[in-house]
NUTOR-112779 format. One record per residue (C-alpha): residue in three letters; z, x, y. Coordinates in pm, 1 decimal, padded with zeros to 6 digits. Example, Ala and Ser with C-alpha at 12.3 -4.5 7.8 and 13.67 -1.06 7.14 Angstrom:
residues 2
{atom "ALA", {00780.0, 01230.0, -00450.0}};
{atom "SER", {00714.0, 01367.0, -00106.0}};
This chain:
residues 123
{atom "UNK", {13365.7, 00516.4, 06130.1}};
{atom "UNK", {13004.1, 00595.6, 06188.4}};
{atom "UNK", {12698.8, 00373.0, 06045.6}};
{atom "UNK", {12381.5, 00595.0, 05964.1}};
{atom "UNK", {11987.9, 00496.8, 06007.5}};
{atom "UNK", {11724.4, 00673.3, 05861.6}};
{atom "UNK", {11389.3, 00631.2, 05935.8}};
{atom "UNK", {11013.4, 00822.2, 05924.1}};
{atom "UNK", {11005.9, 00834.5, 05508.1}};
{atom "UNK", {10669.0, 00804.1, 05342.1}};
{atom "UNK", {10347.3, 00973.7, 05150.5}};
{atom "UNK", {10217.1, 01259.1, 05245.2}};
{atom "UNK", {09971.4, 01535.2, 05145.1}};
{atom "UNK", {10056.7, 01851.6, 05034.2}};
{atom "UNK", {10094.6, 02064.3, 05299.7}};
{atom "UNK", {10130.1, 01805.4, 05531.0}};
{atom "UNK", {10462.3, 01708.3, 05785.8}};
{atom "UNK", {10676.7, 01468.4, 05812.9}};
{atom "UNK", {10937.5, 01391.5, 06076.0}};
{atom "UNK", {11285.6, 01173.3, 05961.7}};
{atom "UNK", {11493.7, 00996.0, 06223.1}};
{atom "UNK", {11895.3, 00864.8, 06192.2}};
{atom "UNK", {12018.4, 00674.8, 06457.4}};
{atom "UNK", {12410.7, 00693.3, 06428.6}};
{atom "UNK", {12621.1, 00406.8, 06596.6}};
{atom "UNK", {13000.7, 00300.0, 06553.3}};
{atom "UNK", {13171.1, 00642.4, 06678.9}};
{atom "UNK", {13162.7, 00955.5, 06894.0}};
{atom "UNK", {12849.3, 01093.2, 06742.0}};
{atom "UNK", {12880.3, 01412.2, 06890.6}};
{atom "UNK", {13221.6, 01481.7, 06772.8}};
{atom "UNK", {13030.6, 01508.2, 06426.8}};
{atom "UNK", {12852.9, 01800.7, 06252.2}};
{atom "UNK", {12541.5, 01645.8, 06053.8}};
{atom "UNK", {12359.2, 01680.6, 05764.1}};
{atom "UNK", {11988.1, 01578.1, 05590.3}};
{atom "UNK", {12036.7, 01561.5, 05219.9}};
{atom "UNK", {11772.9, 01488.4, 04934.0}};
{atom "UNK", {11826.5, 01350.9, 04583.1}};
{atom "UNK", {11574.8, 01338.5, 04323.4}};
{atom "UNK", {11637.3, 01138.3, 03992.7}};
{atom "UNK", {11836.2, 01333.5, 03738.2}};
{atom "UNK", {11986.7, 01542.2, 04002.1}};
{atom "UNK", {12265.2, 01592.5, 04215.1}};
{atom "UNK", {12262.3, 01532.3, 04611.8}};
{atom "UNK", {12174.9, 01848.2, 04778.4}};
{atom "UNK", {12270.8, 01992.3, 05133.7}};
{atom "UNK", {11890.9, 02052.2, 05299.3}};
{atom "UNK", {12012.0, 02112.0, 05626.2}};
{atom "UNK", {12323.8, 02093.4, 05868.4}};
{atom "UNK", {12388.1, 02110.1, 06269.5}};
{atom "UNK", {12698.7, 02142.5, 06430.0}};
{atom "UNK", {12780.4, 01932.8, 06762.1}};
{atom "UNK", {12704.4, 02260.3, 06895.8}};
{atom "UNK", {12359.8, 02322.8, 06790.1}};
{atom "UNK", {12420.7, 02568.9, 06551.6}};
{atom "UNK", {12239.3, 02536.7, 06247.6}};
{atom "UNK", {12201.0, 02619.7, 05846.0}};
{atom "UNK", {11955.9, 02552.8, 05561.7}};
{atom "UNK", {11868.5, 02587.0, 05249.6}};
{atom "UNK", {11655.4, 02836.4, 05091.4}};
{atom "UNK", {11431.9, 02696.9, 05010.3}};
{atom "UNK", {11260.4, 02490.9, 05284.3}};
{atom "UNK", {11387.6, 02814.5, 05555.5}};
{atom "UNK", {11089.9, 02841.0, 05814.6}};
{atom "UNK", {10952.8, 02518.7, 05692.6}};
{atom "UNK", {11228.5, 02237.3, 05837.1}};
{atom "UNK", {11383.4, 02192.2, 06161.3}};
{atom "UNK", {11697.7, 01992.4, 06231.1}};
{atom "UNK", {11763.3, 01924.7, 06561.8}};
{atom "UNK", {12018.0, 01681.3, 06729.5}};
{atom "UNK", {11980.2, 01499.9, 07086.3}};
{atom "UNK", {12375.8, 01364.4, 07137.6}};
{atom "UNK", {12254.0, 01182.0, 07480.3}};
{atom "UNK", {12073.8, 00924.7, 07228.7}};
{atom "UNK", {12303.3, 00951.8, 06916.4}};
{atom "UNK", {12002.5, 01092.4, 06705.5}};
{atom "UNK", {11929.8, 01339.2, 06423.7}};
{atom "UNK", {11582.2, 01476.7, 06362.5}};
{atom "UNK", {11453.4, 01651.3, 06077.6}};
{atom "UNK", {11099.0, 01832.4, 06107.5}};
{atom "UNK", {10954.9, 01885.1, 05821.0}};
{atom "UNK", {10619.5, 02123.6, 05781.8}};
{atom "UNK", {10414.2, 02290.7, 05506.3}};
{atom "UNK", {10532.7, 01988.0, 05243.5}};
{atom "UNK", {10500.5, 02055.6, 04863.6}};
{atom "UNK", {10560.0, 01812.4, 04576.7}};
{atom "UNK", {10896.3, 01972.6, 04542.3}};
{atom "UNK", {11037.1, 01794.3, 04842.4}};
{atom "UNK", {10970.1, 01478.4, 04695.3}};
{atom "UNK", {11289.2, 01257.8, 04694.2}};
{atom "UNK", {11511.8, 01065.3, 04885.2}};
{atom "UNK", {11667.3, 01227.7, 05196.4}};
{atom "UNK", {11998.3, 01121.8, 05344.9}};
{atom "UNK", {12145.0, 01175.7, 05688.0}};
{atom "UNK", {12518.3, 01225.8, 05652.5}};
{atom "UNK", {12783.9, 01306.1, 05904.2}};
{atom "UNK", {13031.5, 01580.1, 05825.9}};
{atom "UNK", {13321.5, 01747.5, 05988.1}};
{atom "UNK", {13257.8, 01922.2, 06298.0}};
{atom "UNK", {13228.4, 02330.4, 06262.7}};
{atom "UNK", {13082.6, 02399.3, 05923.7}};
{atom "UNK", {12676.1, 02411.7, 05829.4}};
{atom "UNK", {12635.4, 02585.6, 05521.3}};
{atom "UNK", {12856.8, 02628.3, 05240.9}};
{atom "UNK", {13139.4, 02505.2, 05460.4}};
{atom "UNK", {12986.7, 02182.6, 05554.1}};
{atom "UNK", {13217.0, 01946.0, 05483.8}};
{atom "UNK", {13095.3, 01579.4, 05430.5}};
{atom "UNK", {13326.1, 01270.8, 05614.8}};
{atom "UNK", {13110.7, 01037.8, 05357.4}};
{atom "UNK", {12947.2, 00856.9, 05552.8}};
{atom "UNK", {12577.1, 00817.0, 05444.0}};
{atom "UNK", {12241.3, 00623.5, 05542.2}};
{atom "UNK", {12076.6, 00426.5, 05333.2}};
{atom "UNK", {11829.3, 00705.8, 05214.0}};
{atom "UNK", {11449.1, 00696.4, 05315.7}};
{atom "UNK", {11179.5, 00809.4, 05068.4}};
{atom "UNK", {10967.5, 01151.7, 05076.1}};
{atom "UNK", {10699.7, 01172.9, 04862.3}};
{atom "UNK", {10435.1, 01442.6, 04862.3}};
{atom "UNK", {10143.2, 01398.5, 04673.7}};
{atom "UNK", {09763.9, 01428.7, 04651.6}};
């Protein structure tokens, strides 16, 4: 059982960065892979971007050489940079933990989810 934190939502100007935050208590975080999803309305959840306990990492297409996930397992934390914003990433993002190996296609979510934190990017 893990419990999930996110934090660092909020409005932003195209083009601009953002930086989100989950704090992870309850378990062994590091014996997790995790995730930052997004939602919009209308749509499902998708995968953004994944790191293993390892370091390794995967993301999507389409925010590749704009987003950086990063992990510090000393503090039980999960960052995800986010640069070069355009209305597109507008929605909800998620931190989720997932079993421990896969990043990409094989990232396999455990379920356990934060309570979302809004991204909007506007002018």
């Amino acid at each position: 059982q893990v419990q999930l934190v996110e934090s660092g939502g909020g409005l932003v100007q195209p083009g601009g960065s953002l930086i989100l935050s989950c704090a992870a208590s309850g378990s062994i975080f590091s014996i997790y892979a995790m995730g930052w999803y997004r939602q919009v309305p209308g749509k499902q959840r998708e995968l953004v971007a994944a790191v293993t306990s390892g370091g390794r990492t995967n993301y999507v297409d389409s925010v590749k050489g704009r987003f950086t996930i990063s992990r510090d397992n000393a503090k039980n934390m999960v960052y995800l940079h986010m640069n070069s914003l355009t209305p597109e990433d507008t929605a909800v993002y998620y931190c989720n933990a997932g079993r421990n190996g896969g990043v990409g296609s094989d990232y396999v979510s455990l379920g356990y989810w934060g309570q979302g934190t809004q991204v909007t990017v506007s002018s």
